[in-house]
GUTI-853161 format. One record per residue (C-alpha): residue number from 1; residue in three letters; x, z, y. Coordinates in Angstrom, 2 decimals, always signed. Example, Ala and Ser with C-alpha at 12.3 -4.5 7.8 and 13.67 -1.06 7.14 Angstrom:
<recs>
    nr   rest         u         w         v
     1    Ala    +12.30     +7.80     -4.50
     2    Ser    +13.67     +7.14     -1.06
</recs>
This chain:
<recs>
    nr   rest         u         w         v
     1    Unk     -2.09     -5.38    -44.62
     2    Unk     -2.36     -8.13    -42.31
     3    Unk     +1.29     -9.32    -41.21
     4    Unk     -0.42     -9.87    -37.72
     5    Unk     -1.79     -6.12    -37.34
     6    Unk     +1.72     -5.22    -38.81
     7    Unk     +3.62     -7.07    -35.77
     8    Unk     +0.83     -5.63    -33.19
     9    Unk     +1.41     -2.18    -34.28
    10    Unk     +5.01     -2.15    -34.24
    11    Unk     +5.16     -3.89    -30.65
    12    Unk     +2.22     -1.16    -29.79
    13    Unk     +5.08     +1.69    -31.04
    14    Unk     +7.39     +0.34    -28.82
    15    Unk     +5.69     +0.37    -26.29
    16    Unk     +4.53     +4.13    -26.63
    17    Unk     +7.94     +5.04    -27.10
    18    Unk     +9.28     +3.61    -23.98
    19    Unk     +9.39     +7.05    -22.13
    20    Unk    +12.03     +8.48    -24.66
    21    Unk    +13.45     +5.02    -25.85
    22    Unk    +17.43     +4.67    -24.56
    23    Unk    +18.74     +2.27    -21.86
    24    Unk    +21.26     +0.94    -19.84
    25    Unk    +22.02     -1.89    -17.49
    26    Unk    +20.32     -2.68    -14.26
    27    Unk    +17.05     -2.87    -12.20
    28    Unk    +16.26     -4.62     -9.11
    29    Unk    +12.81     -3.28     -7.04
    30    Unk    +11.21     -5.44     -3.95
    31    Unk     +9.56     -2.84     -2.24
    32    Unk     +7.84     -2.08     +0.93
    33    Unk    +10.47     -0.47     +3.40
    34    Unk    +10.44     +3.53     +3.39
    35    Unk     +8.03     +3.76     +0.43
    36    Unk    +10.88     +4.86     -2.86
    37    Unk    +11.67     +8.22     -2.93
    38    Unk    +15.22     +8.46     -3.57
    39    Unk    +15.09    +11.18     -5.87
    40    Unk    +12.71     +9.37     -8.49
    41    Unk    +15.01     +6.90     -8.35
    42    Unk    +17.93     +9.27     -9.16
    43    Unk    +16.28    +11.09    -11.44
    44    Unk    +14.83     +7.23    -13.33
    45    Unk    +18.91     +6.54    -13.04
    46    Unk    +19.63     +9.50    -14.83
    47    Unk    +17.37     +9.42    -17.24
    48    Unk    +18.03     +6.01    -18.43
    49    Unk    +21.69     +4.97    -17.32
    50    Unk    +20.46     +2.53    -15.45
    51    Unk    +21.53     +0.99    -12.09
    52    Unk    +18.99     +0.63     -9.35
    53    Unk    +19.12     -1.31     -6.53
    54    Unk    +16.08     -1.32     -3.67
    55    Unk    +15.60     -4.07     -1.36
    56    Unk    +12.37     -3.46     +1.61
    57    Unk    +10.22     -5.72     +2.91
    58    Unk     +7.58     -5.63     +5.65
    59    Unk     +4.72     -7.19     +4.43
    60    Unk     +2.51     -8.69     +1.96
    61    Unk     +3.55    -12.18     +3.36
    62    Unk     +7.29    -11.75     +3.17
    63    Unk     +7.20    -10.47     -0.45
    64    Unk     +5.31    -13.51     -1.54
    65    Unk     +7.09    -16.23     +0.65
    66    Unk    +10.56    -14.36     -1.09
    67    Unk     +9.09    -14.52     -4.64
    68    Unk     +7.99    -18.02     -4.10
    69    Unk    +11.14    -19.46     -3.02
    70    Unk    +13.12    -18.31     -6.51
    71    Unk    +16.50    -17.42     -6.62
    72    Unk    +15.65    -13.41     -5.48
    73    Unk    +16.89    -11.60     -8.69
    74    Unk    +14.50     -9.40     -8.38
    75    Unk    +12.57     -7.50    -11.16
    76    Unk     +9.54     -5.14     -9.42
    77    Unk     +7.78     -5.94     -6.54
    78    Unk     +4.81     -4.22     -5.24
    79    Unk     +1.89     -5.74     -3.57
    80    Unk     -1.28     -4.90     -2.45
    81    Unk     -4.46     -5.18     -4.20
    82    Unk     -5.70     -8.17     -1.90
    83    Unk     -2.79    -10.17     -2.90
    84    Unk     -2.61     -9.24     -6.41
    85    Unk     -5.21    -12.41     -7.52
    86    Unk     -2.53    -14.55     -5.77
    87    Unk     +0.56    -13.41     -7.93
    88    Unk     -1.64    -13.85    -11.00
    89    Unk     -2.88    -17.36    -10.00
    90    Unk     +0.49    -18.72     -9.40
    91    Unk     +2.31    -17.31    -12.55
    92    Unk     +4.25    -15.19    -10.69
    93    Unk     +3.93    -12.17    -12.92
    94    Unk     +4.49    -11.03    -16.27
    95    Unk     +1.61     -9.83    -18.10
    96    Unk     +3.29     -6.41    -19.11
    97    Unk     +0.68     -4.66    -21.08
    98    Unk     +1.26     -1.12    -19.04
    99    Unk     -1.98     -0.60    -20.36
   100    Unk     -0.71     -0.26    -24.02
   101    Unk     +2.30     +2.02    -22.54
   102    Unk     +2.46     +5.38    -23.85
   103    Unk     +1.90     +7.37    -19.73
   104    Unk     -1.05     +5.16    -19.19
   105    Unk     -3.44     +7.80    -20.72
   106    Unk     -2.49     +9.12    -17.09
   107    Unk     -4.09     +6.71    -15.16
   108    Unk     -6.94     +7.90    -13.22
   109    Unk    -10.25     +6.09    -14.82
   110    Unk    -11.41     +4.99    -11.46
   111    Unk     -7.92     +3.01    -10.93
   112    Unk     -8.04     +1.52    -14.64
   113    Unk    -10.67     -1.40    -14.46
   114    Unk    -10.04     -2.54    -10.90
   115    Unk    -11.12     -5.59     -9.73
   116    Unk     -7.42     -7.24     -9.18
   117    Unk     -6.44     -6.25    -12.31
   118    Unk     -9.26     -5.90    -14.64
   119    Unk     -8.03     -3.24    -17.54
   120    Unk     -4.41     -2.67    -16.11
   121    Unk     -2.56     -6.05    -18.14
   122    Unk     -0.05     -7.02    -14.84
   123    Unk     +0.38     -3.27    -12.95
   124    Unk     +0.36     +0.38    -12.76
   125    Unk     -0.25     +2.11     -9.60
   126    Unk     +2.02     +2.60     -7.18
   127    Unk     +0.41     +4.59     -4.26
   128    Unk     -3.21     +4.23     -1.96
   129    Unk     -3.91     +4.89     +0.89
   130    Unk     -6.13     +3.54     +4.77
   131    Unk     -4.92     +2.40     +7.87
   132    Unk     -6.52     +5.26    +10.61
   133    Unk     -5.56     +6.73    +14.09
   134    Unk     -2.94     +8.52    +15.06
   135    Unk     -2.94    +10.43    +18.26
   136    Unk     -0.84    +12.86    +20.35
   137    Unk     -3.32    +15.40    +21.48
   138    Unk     -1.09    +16.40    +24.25
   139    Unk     -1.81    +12.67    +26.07
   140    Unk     -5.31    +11.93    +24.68
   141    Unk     -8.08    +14.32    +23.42
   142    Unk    -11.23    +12.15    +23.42
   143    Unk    -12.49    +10.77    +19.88
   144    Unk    -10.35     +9.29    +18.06
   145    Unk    -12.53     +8.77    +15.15
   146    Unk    -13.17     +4.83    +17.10
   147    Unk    -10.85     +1.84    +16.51
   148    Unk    -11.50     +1.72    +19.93
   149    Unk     -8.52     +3.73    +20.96
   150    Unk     -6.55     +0.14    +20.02
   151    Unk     -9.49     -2.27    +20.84
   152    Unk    -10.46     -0.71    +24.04
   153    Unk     -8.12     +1.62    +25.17
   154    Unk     -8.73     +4.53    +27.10
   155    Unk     -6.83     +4.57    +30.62
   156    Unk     -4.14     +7.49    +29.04
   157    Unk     -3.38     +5.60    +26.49
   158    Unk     -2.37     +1.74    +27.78
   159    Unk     +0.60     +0.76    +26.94
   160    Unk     +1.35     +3.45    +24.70
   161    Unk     +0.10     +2.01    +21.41
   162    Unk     +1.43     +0.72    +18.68
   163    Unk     -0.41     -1.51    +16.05
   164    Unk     +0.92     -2.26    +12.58
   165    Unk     +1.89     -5.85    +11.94
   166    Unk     -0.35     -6.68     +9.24
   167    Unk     -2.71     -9.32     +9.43
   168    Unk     -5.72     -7.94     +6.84
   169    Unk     -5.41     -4.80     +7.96
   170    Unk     -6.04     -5.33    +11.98
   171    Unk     -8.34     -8.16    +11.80
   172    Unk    -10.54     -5.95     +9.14
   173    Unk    -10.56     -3.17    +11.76
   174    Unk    -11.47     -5.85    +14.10
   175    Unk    -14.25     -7.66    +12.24
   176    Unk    -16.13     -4.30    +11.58
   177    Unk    -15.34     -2.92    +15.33
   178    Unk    -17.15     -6.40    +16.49
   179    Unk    -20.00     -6.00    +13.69
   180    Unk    -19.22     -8.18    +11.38
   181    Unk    -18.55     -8.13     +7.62
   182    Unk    -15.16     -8.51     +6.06
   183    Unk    -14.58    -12.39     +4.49
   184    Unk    -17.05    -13.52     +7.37
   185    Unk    -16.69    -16.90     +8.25
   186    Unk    -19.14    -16.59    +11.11
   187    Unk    -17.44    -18.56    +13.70
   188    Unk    -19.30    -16.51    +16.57
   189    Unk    -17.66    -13.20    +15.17
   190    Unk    -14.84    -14.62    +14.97
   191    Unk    -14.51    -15.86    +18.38
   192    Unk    -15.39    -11.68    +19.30
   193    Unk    -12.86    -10.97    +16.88
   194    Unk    -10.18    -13.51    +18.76
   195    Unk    -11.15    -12.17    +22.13
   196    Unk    -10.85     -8.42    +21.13
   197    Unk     -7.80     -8.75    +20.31
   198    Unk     -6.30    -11.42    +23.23
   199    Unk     -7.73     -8.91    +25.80
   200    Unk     -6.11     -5.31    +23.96
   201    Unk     -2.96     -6.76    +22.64
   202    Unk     -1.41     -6.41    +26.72
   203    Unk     -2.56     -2.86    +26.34
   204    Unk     -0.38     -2.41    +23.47
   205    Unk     +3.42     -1.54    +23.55
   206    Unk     +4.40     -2.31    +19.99
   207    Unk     +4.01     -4.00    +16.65
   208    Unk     +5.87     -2.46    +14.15
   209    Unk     +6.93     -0.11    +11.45
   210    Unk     +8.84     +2.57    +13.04
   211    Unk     +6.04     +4.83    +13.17
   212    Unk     +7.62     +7.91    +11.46
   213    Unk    +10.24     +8.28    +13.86
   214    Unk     +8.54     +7.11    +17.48
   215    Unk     +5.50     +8.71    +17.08
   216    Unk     +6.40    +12.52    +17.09
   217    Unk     +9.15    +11.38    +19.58
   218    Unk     +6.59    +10.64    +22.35
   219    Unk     +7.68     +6.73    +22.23
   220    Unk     +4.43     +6.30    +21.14
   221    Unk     +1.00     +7.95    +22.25
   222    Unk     -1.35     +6.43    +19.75
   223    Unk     -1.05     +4.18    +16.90
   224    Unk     -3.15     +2.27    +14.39
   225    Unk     -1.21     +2.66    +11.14
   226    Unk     -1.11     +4.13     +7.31
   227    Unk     -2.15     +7.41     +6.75
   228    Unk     +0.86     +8.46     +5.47
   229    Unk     +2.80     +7.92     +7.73
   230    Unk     +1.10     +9.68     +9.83
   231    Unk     +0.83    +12.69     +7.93
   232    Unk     +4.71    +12.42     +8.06
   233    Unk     +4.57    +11.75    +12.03
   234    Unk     +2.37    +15.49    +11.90
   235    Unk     +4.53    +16.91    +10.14
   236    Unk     +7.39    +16.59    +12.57
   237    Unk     +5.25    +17.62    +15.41
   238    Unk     +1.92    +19.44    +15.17
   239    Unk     +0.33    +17.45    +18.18
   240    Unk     +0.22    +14.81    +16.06
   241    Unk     -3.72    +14.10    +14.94
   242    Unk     -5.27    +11.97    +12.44
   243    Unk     -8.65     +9.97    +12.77
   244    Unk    -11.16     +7.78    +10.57
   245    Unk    -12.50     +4.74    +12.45
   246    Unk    -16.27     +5.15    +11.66
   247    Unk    -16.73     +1.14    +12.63
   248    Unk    -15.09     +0.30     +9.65
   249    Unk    -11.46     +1.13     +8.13
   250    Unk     -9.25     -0.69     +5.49
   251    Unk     -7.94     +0.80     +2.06
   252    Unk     -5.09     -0.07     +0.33
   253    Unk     -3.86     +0.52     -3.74
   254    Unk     -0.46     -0.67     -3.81
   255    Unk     +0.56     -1.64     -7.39
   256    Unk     +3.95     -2.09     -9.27
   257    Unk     +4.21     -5.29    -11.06
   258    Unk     +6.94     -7.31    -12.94
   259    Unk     +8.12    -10.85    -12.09
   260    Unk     +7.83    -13.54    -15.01
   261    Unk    +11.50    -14.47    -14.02
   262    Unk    +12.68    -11.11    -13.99
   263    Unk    +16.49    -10.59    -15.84
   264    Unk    +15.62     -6.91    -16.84
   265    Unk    +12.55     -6.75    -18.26
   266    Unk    +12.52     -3.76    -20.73
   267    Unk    +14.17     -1.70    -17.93
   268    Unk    +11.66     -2.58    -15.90
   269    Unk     +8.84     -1.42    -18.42
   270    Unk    +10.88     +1.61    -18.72
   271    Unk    +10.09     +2.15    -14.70
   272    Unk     +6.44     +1.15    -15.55
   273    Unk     +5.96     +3.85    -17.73
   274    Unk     +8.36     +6.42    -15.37
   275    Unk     +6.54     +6.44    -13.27
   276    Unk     +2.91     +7.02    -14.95
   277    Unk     +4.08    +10.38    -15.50
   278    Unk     +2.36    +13.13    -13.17
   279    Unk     +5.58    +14.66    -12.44
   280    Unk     +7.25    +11.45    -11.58
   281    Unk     +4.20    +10.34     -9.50
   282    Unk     +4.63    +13.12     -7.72
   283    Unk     +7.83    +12.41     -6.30
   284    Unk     +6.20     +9.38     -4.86
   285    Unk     +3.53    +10.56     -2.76
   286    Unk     +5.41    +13.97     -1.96
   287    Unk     +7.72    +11.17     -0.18
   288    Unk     +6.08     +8.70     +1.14
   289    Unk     +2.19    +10.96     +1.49
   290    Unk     +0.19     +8.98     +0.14
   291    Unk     -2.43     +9.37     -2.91
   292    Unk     -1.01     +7.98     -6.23
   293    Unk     -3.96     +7.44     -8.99
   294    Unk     -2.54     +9.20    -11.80
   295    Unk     -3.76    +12.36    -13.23
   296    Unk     -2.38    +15.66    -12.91
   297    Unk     +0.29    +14.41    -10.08
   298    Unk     -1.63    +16.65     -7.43
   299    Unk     -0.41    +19.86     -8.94
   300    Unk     +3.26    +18.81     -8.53
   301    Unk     +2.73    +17.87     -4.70
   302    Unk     +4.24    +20.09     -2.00
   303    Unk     +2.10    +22.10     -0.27
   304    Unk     +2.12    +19.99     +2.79
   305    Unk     +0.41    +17.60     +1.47
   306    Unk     -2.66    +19.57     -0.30
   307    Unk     -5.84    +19.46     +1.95
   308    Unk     -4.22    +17.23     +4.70
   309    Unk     -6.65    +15.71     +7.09
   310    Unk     -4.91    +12.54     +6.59
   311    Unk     -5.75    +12.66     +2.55
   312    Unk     -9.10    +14.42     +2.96
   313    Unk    -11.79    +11.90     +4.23
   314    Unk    -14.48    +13.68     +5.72
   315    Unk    -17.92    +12.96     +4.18
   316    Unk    -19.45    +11.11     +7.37
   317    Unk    -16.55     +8.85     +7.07
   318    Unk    -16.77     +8.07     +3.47
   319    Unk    -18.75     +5.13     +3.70
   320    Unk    -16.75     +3.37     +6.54
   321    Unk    -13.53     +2.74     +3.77
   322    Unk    -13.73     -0.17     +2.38
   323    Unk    -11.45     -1.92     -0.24
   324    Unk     -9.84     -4.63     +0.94
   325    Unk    -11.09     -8.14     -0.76
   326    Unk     -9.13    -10.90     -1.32
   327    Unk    -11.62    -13.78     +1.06
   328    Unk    -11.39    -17.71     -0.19
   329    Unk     -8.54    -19.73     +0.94
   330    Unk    -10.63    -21.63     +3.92
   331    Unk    -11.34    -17.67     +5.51
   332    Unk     -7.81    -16.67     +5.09
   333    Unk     -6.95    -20.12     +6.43
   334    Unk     -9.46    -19.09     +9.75
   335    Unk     -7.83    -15.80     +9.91
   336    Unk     -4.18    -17.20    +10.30
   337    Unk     -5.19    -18.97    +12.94
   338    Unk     -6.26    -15.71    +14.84
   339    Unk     -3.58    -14.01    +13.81
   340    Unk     -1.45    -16.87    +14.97
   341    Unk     -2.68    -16.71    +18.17
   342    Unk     -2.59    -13.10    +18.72
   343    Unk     +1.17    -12.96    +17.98
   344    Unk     +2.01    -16.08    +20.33
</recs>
């Protein structure tokens, strides 16, 4: 036999045994803030006897800048599929085979051959989900299926809305509100898209992630945020509503990945292959509610979560998601600049 199918093989064994293999040590995972259930983590710690330490961040832009900079000791971090090209590109990321792992038979097929990660060689999936509408029906009950109820606010709802701080996810709302096409460089939609947003942002009262806890409160009367969390805003108060802007709405697959400098690699594949078990998947989205892209995880969901509005996109608003592309560095560049001045 062929020494080199010999050394394949056996690495392929290992790899496939990594769900039973033993382990030990630590694990460090850069995550987005109030995304990691603590019980897969307990039950990963168990499991393994291994230490696991979670650090949040708040966007795609602080996770990279971090990485970037060295010296984080960090192992996992989890980006978004528009920014996965630019972890690749830089060398910022092992190339972990999960697709040679033993759970990856789990994957769902229509998460496998992605476009930012053709075949699964850097990640496995971490959750997905679209930024929508939430609404209290006790202050507003017009449509709410518009991202108008951000862009051009009705009179109930000024200064009672908060927008979520990311850049991609806003001006992509934007761009489609205005009629244009995401990765436009159309310098006449872009001044609309500018404009829009200079004249609603006073009509705004926040940007930020506390969404969870101020929208059932009342603090907030709208927002422009994750589905999720909005499901989890619901289901602390039943006023709470969920809608699909049919201009045009962003969705999200957010992926775990490895660094290239990370200190605990194998315990890291370990996590890899964790969590590409349905059960373990489960614990996940039952936390966080969002979709997860591995197979069989829906029949270990809570019952909250099966048929929710906020997971069920109705069939006219199919075609307004979009995934979110990754545009060429001299659009991005163009979009900073709006963003730039929008948060002045």
């Amino acid at each position: 036999m062929n020494w080199k199918m010999t050394a394949a093989s056996a690495a392929f064994a290992l790899l496939g045994l990594a769900g039973s293999a033993a382990a030990e040590g630590n694990l460090n995972i850069y995550n987005w803030g109030d995304y990691t259930s603590p019980e897969l983590i307990k039950k990963f710690e168990d499991q393994y006897k291994v230490k696991v330490s979670v650090t949040d961040y708040d966007s795609n832009d602080t996770a990279l800048a971090k990485i970037r900079a060295g010296g984080h000791g960090f192992d996992i971090v989890v980006p978004s599929a528009n920014y996965m090209q630019i972890w690749v590109k830089e060398g910022l990321l092992l190339e972990a085979r999960p697709d040679q792992m033993s759970n990856f038979k789990n994957v769902d097929e229509r998460w496998v051959n992605v476009p930012w990660d053709p075949g699964r060689h850097y990640s496995v999936p971490w959750q997905w989900g679209l930024s929508g509408i939430g609404i209290n029906k006790k202050v507003y009950s017009g449509d709410i299926n518009t991202s108008a109820i951000f862009l051009d606010p009705p009179k109930e709802l000024v200064g009672k809305i908060n927008v979520e701080p990311e850049m991609n996810d806003v001006l992509f709302a934007t761009i489609k509100y205005v009629g244009g096409d995401w990765c436009t460089a159309d310098k006449a939609v872009l001044k609309k898209v500018r404009d829009k947003l200079l004249e609603a942002k006073p009509k705004w009262l926040a940007m930020d992630y506390s969404v969870t806890e101020k929208l059932p409160s009342g603090d907030y009367a709208a927002v422009y945020y994750w589905n999720g969390a909005i499901l989890r805003s619901r289901l602390k108060n039943p006023d709470i509503a969920f809608g699909y802007p049919k201009e045009g709405y962003p969705v999200f697959m957010d992926s775990v990945v490895i660094l290239k400098d990370a200190k605990n690699v194998e315990n890291a594949k370990l996590f890899m292959n964790f969590i590409m078990e349905p059960e373990n998947a489960a614990l996940i989205s039952a936390f966080a509610k969002y979709a997860n892209g591995i197979k069989g995880s829906e029949k270990f969901f809570p019952a909250d979560m099966k048929d929710a509005p906020e997971l069920t996109v109705p069939a006219q608003f199919e075609k307004a998601g979009e995934f979110l592309a990754s545009c060429p560095p001299e659009v991005s560049d163009l979009y900073a600049r709006i963003w730039t001045d929008v948060n002045k």
